[in-house]
C-alpha positions as CSV (number, residue, x, y, z in Angstrom):
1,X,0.0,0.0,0.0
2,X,1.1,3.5,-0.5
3,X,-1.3,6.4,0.3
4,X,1.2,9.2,-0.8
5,X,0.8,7.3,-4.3
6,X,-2.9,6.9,-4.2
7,X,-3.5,11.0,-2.9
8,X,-1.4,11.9,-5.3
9,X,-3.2,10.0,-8.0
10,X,-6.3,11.6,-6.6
11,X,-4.9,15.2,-6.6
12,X,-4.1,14.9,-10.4
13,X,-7.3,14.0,-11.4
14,X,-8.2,17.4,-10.4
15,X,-7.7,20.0,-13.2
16,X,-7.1,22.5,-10.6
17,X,-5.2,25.4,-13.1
18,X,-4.7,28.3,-11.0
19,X,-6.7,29.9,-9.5
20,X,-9.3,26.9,-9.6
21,X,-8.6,24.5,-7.0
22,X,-11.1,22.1,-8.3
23,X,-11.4,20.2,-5.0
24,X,-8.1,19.3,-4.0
25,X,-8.2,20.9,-0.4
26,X,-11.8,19.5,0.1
27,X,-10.2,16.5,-0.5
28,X,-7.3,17.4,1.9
29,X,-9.9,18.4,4.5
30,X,-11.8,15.6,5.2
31,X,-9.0,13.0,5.6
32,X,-7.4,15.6,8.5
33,X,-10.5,16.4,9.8
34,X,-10.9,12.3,10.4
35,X,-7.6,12.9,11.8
36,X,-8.7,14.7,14.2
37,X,-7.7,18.7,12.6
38,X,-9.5,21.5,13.2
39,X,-10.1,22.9,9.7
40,X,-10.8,26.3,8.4
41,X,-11.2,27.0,4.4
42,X,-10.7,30.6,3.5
43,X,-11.9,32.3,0.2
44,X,-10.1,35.1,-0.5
45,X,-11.1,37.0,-3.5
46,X,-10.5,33.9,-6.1
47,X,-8.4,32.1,-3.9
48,X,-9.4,29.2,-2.1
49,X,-6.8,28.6,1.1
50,X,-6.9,25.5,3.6
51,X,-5.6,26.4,7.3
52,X,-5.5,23.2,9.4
53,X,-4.4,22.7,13.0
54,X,-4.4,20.3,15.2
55,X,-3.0,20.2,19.1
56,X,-2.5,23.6,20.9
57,X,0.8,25.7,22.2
58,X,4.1,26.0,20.4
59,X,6.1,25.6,18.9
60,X,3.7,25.6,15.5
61,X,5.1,23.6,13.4
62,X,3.4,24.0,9.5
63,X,4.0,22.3,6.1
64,X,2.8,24.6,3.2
65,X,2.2,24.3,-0.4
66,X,0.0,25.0,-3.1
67,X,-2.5,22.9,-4.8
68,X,-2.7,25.0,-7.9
69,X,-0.9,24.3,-11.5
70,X,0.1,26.1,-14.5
71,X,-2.0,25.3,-18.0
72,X,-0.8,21.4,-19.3
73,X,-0.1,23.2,-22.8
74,X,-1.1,21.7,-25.8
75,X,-2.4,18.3,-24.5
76,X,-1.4,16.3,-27.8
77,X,2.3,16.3,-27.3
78,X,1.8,15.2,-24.0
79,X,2.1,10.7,-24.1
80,X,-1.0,10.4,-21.8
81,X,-3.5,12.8,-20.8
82,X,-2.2,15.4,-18.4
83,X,-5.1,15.1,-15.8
84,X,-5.4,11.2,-16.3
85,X,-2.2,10.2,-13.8
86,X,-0.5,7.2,-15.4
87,X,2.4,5.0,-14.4
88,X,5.0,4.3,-16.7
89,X,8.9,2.9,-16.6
90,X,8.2,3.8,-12.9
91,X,7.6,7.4,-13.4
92,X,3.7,8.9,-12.3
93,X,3.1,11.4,-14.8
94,X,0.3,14.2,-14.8
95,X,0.4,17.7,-14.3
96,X,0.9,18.8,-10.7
97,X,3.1,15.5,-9.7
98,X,5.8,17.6,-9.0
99,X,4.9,20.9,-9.0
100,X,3.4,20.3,-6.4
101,X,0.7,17.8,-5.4
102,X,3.4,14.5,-4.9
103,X,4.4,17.2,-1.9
104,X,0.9,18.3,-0.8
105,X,0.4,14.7,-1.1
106,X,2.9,13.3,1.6
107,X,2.6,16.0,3.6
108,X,-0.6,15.2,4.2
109,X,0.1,11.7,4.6
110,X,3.0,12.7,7.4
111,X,0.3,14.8,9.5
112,X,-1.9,12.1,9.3
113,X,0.7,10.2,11.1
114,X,1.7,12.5,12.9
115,X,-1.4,13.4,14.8
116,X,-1.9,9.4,15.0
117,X,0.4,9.8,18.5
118,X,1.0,12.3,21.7
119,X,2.7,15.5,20.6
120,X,3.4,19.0,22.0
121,X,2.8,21.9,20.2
122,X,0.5,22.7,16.9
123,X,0.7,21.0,14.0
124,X,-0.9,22.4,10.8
125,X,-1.2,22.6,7.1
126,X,-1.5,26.0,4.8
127,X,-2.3,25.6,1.1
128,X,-3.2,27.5,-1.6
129,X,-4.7,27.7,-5.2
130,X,-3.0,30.9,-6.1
131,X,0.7,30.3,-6.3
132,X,1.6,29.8,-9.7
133,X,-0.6,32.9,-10.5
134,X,-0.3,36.7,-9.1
135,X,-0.5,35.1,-5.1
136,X,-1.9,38.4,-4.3
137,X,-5.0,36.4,-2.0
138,X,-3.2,33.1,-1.1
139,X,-0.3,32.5,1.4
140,X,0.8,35.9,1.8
141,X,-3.0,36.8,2.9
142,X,-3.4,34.3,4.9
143,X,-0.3,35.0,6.8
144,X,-1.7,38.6,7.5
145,X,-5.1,37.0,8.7
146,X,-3.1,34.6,10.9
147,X,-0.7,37.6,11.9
148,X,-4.0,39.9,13.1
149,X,-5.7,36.7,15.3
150,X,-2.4,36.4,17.0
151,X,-0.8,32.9,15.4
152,X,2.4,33.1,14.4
153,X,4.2,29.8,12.6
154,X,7.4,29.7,14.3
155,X,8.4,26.5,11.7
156,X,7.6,25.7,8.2
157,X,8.4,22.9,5.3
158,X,7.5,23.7,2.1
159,X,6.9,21.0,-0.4
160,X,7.9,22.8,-3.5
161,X,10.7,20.2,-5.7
162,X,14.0,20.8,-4.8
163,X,15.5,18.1,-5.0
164,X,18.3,18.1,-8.5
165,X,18.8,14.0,-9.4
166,X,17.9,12.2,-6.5
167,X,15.6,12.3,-3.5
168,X,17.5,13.8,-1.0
169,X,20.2,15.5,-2.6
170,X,18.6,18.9,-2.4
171,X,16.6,21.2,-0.2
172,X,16.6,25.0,-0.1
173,X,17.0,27.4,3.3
174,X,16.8,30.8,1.0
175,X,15.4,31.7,-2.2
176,X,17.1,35.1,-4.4
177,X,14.7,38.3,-4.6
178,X,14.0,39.1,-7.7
179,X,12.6,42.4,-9.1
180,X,10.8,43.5,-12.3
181,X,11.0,46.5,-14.0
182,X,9.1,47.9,-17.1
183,X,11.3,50.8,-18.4
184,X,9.8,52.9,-21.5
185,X,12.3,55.3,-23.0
186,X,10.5,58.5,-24.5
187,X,12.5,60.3,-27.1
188,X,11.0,61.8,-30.3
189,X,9.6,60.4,-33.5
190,X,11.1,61.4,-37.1
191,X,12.2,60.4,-40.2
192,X,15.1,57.9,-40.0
193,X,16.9,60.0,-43.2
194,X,17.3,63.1,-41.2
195,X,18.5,61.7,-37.4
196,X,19.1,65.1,-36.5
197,X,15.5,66.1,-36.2
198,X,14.7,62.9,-34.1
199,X,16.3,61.2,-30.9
200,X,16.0,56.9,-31.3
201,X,14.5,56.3,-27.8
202,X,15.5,52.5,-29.3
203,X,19.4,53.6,-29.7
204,X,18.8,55.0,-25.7
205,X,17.4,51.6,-25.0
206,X,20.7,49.4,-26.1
207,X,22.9,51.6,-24.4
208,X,20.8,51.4,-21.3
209,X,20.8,47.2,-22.0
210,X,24.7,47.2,-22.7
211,X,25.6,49.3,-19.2
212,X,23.0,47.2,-17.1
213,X,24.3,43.9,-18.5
214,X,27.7,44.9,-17.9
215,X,27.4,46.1,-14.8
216,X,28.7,44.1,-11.8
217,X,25.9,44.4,-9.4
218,X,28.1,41.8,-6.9
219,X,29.8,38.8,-6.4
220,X,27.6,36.9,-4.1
221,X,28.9,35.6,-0.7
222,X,28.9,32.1,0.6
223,X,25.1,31.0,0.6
224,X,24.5,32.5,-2.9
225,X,25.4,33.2,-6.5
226,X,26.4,36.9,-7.7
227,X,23.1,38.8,-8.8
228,X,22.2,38.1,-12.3
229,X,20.4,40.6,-14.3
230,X,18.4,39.7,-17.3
231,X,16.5,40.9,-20.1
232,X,13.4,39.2,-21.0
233,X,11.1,41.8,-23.8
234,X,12.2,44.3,-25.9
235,X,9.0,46.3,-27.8
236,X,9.7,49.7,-29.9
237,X,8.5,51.1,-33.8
238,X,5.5,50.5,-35.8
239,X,6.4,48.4,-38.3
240,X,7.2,51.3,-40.6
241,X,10.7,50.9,-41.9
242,X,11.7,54.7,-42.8
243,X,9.7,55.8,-39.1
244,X,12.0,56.9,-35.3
245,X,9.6,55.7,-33.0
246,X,9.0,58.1,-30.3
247,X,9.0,55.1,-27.6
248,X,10.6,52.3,-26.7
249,X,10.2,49.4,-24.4
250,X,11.8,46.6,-22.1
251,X,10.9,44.1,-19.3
252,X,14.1,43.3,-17.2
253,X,14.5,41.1,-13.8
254,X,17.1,40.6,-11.1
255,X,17.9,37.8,-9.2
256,X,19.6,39.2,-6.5
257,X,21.2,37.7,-3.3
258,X,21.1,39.4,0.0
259,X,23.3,41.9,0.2
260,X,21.0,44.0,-1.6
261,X,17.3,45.1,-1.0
262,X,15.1,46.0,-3.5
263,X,15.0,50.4,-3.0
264,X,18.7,49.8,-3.4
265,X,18.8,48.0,-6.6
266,X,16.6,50.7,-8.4
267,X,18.3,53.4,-6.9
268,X,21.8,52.2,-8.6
269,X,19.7,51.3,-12.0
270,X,18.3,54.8,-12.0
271,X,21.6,55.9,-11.3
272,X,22.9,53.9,-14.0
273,X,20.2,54.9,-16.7
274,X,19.4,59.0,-16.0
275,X,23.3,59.6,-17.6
276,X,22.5,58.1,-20.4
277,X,19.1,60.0,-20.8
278,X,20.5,63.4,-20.7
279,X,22.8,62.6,-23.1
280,X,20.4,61.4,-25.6
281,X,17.9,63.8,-24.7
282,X,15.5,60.8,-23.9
283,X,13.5,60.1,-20.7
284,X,13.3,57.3,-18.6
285,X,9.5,55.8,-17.5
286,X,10.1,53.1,-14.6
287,X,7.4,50.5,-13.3
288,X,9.1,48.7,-10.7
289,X,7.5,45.0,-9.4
290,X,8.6,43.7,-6.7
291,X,8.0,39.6,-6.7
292,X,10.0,38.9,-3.0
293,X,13.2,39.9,-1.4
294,X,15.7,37.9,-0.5
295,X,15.5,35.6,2.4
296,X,18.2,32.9,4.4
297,X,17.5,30.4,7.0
298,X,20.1,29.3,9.5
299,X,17.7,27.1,12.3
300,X,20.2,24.7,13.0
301,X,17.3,22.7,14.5
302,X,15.4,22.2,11.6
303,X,18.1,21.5,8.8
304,X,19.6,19.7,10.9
305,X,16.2,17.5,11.2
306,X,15.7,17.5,8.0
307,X,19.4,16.3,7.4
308,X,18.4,13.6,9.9
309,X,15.7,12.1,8.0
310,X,17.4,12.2,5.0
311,X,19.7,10.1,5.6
312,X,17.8,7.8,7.5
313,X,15.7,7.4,4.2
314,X,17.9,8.0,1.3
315,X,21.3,7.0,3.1
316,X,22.7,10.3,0.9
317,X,24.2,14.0,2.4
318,X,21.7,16.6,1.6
319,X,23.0,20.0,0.4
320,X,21.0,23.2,1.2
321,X,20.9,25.6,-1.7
322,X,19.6,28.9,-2.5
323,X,19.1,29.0,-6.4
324,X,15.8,28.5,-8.3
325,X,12.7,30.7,-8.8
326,X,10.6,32.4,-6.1
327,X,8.0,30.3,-4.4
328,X,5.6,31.1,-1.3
329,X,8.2,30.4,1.5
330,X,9.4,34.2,0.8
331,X,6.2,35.1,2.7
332,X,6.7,32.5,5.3
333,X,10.4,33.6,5.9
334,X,9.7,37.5,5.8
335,X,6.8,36.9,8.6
336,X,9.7,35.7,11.0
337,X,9.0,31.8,10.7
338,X,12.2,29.4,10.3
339,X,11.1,28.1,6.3
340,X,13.1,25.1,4.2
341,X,12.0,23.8,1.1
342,X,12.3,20.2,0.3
343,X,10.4,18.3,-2.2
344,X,10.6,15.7,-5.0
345,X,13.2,15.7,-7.8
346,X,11.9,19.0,-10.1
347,X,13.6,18.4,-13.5
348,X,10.0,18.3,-15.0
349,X,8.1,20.6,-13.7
350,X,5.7,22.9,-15.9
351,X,7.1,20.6,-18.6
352,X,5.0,18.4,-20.9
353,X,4.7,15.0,-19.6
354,X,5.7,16.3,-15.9
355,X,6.0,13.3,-13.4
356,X,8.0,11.9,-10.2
357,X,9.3,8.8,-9.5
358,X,6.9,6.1,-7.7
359,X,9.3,5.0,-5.6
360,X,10.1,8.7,-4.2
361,X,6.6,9.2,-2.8
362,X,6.8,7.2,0.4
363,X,10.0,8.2,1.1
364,X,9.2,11.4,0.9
365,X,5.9,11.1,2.9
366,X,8.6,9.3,6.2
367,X,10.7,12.3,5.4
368,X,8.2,14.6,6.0
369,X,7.3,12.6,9.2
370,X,10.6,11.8,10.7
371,X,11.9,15.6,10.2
372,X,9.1,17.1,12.5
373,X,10.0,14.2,15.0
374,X,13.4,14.6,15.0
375,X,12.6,19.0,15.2
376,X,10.3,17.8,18.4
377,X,13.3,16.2,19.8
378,X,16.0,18.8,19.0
379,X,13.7,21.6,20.8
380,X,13.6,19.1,24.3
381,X,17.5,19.0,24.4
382,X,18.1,22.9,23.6
């Protein structure tokens, strides 16, 4: 028998593309509350969110995730149906199984077996259906609802993947900040044969690109990599061959680590760019997005639990890393809650034909267990 396998199964059958949940939490909710949970399910705007607790007292110690997905894509490249989970070469494929219901999956199976026996403290689950989309009414607005009744998680395992070959090779204590901005470059329009009667807003754009991409924002320190900065969208002209446009357009993001904030990174862009403007006569338009600031967890208690049960389950040395996208534990972490991500191996995800390895799912599931076990015993000796 393996319930992570047959949840997970369940879960995939579920079309839930964000913001839609399509059932999974009610799902979740009914096997915890016959666990004995107290469960709350909070709509928020579009969002549906699952808050379930169960004991009393600290420490509170939550798993989090998201039960949302992105679109499968076009579903005829994909070898079976992407909501129709199906086993093959030892491999469950469907969209979700990584990303991330084979985590919401044993972590639900681990507080099942969890609550099964005597334990101090608060145990709970926070999911969302928003995660892969804006997130503006998901886990960062339930924290704030949690913050104003007075709860405050003071641990939390995220089941995003992290994992790079294996099952246990991988977990995350940090995630980059990254930052968006959408800068427009206003010069004047005119005919390309007579330049002196126009200024190329497009010409003020490459030099802009060719000092922010050569710029050395940092070189990183020891938990992670130097900032990167990247250009995604470049939009300027009509079409018209023989027309200056009189704008011009780019999306651009950093990755940053954290010796920087976000107000500082736009200050030394600005900085950067307003030069190059006055020269050209061209002005600068900035909308700035922030999508998370950095964050770094150093708990030795829990990564060293998690270390614990990794290697009592996958007999390998787990590495803690920083790298990858942004995910909800930015919220967690920034509302003062020790947060690690660990999850299945994440080659696949939002690919076609995404899927995990059978075999991972129970281990994963005892991981999940044994980690808060082992954080329970670590707290009694400090």
């Amino acid at each position: 028998m393996n319930p992570t396998l047959d949840l997970l199964q369940d879960l995939i059958r579920r079309p839930s593309i964000t913001p839609d949940d399509a059932g999974c939490q009610q799902l979740i909710s009914e096997r915890l509350q016959a666990a004995g949970f107290t469960v709350r399910h909070l709509r928020l705007g579009d969002t549906d969110n699952l808050w379930a607790t169960h004991g009393s007292g600290t420490p509170l110690v939550a798993f989090a995730g998201h039960t949302d997905v992105v679109p499968p894509g076009d579903e005829a490249l994909w070898q079976s149906p992407p909501f129709a989970p199906t086993i093959r070469d030892g491999n469950l494929y469907g969209r979700g199984a990584a990303d991330m219901k084979a985590g919401v999956a044993a972590m639900t199976v681990a507080l099942e077996r969890l609550a099964a026996t005597a334990h101090h403290g608060t145990l709970a689950l926070l999911l969302t259906s928003d995660e892969e989309g804006d997130g503006a009414h998901g886990t960062q607005a339930v924290l704030q609802q949690l913050r104003e009744e007075g709860t405050h998680i003071d641990y939390a395992i995220v089941g995003e993947p992290s994992c790079r070959v294996q099952l246990g090779d991988q977990a995350r204590h940090g995630r980059r900040g990254s930052l968006h901005l959408h800068l427009t470059i206003h010069g004047k329009q005119g005919h390309v044969a007579y330049p002196d009667n126009a200024r190329n807003p497009i010409h003020a754009l490459a030099a802009v690109i060719h000092r922010l991409s050569t710029t050395v924002w940092d070189s990183g320190n020891t938990h992670f990599p130097p900032t990167s900065f990247q250009v995604s969208n470049i939009m300027g002209g009509n079409g018209a061959e023989n027309v200056v446009p009189a704008s011009a357009t780019c999306k651009m993001n950093w990755r940053y680590n954290n010796r920087h904030h976000s107000g500082h990174l736009q200050q030394k862009t600005i900085a950067l760019i307003e030069p190059l403007m006055e020269e050209r006569e061209t002005r600068a338009e900035y909308q700035w997005k922030l999508a998370g600031e950095p964050f770094l967890t150093e708990n030795a208690a829990l990564m060293q639990a998690l270390r614990s049960a990794v290697a009592c389950h996958c007999g390998t040395g787990l590495d803690y890393d920083t790298g990858g996208g942004t995910s909800d534990a930015r919220f967690l972490a920034k509302s003062g809650t020790a947060t690690i991500e660990f999850g299945p191996v994440g080659s696949s995800l939002h690919q076609i034909d995404e899927h995990v390895r059978v075999a991972d799912l129970a281990p994963l599931a005892a991981i999940y267990e044994d980690t808060v076990r082992e954080l329970w015993q670590r707290l009694k000796r400090q």
